[in-house]
Steps between C-alpha positions, in 0.01 A plus 500: 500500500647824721480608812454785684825635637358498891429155409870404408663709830220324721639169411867587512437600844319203607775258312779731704326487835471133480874474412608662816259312713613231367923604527400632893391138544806297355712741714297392835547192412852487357574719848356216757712285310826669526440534899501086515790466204870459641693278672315563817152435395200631672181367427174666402317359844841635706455854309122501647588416853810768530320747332170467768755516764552818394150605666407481888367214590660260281830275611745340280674147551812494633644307205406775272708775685705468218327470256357827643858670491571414158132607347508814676867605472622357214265347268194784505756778439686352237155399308387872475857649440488264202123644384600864518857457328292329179258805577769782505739334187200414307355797504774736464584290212180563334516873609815510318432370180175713500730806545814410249202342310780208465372144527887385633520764780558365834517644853855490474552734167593784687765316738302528789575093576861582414512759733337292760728226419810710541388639812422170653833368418639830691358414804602206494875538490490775748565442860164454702364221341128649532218386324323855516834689355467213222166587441545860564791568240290285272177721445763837553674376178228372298305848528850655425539323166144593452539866515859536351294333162222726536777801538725369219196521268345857607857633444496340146148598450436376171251219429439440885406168461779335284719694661419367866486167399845530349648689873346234683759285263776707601347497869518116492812408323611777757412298813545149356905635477468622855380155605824314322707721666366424886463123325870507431586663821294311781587161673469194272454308813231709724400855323454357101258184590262736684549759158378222236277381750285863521500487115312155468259687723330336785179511729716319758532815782189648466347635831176674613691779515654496116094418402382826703723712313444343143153390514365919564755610205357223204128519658517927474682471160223259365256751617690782272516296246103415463429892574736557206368192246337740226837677503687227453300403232549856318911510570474144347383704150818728507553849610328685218192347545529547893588880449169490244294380754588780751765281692852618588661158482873612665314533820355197515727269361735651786228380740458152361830454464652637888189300649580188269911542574394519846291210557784277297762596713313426838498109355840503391627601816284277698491153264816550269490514151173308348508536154251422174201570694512866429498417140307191427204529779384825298479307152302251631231732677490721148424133333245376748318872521629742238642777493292731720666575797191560719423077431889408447660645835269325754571185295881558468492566910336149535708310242796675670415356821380172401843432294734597753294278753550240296820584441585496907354192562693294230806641634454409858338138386705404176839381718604436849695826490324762384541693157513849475181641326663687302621198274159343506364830334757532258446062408129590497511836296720456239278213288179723620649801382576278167158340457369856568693620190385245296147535601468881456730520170372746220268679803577870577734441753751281337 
């Protein structure tokens, strides 16, 4: 028995809107429970009554000032920096793979993380002791590493993408030295903690401020990335079939890849170094929908920000002190990333 072709997209559409209706809810849900996980614990009834005191008319207990302080300052913040860096890392992952057309691509192939890294730790052992020059010399260096790759492999020119994956190599292994040396140089005692520290990555700092700056960049690079889905989908076939189709692929792959660099290195230099997400988050959305970007990138964005929810609230819940996220991501990605191989082996992408 066949049927007609309509027929078959029809239901593919259906099965991938339920999906994401289904994803948008666990994140809702997963999200109301990270605001009451942590050692100070807010309930579900206490998130109700601070939130209508938000509104005239409407008065809140005195015994729930602080409750009020720590939902509104603290907890609410940190909850959405944690949904848009799954958003941003997931999906610049998946961007990436779709444009290197490389299943073990990660935000971090072209050193922008290393960059970010190295700037961080610069910051940090010069005098000031600001936050904002930590962040600040953080995204400055990531995009740096980004564009000496890009330059590295327009001066080599030949087989652009090979070629770029291999100067983000030499970009990386570039900074990473960079970063021994300030390693080796700083104080063992005050400057070095604080170094190892911003590479386990953290959501520990986050402000409104950090989320006004980072939420617009991921939300508008999202956007590009949905306008640009078909595209992705033909740079994902190669360049000869782009250029057959009436595409110039140099241009934009340079897009894709400045807007992706540039979305990674706002996290990095707000959170710290997060790692596997980038790579693994993008696997599991091409599993669940396919490969067709237009039904894999809105499910990568929600996986994204349902895993490093997750992710946030195990580390502030797990021990009395809390654990830097970036460890729970790496404990949590490495057997998915495994399983993921196992599960897909003999497929097209591995």
């Amino acid at each position: 028995m066949t049927f007609p072709l309509s027929d078959i997209d029809n239901r593919t559409q259906k099965n991938s809107t339920g999906m994401i209706r289904g994803l948008w809810i666990l994140l809702l849900v997963l999200f109301l429970c990270s605001l009451m996980a942590g050692r100070f614990k807010i309930t579900v009834s206490e998130i109700s009554a601070i939130v209508s005191s938000l509104f005239p008319g409407h008065s809140l207990s005195p015994d729930l000032i602080s409750h009020k302080l720590v939902f509104l300052w603290i907890r609410l913040p940190r909850c959405l920096m944690a949904v848009m860096v799954g958003i941003g890392l997931s999906v610049s992952g998946a961007v990436y793979q779709a444009i290197f057309r490389n299943p073990l691509v990660s935000p971090d192939i072209l050193g922008v993380a290393a960059g970010c890294t190295f700037g961080a730790a610069l910051g940090i052992i010069l005098p000031g002791d600001s936050f904002y020059l930590v962040q600040t010399l953080a995204f400055g260096f990531g995009l740096l590493a980004v564009f000496m790759a890009i330059g590295i492999a327009r001066l080599i020119s030949v087989k652009p993408v090979i070629v770029m994956v291999l100067a983000g190599m030499v970009v990386l292994s570039f900074f990473n030295a960079l970063l021994m040396l300030l390693k080796y140089f700083s104080d063992p005692y005050d400057e070095l903690p604080g170094i190892v520290f911003w590479i386990m990555g953290s959501l520990t700092r986050v402000t409104w401020h950090d989320l006004a700056i980072t939420a617009p960049v991921t939300c508008c690079g999202l956007l590009l990335f949905m306008l640009l889905r078909f595209r992705l989908n033909i740079l994902s076939l190669g360049d000869i079939q782009a250029r057959s189709l009436g595409m110039n692929p140099a241009i934009f792959r340079l897009v894709l890849i400045v807007t992706s660099s540039f979305m990674v290195a706002m996290t990095v230099a707000t959170c710290g170094q997060i790692c596997w997400i980038g790579l693994i988050i993008p696997h599991m959305a091409r599993t669940i929908a396919g490969p067709e970007h237009k039904n894999m990138l809105p499910v990568t964005a929600l996986l994204g920000g349902i895993f490093m929810l997750a992710a946030d609230g195990a580390a502030r819940s797990l021990t009395p002190a809390e654990i830097p996220v970036g460890i729970i991501t790496a404990l949590i990605g490495a057997p998915i990333f495994a399983f993921l191989l196992y599960k897909n082996r003999g497929s097209g992408w591995l």
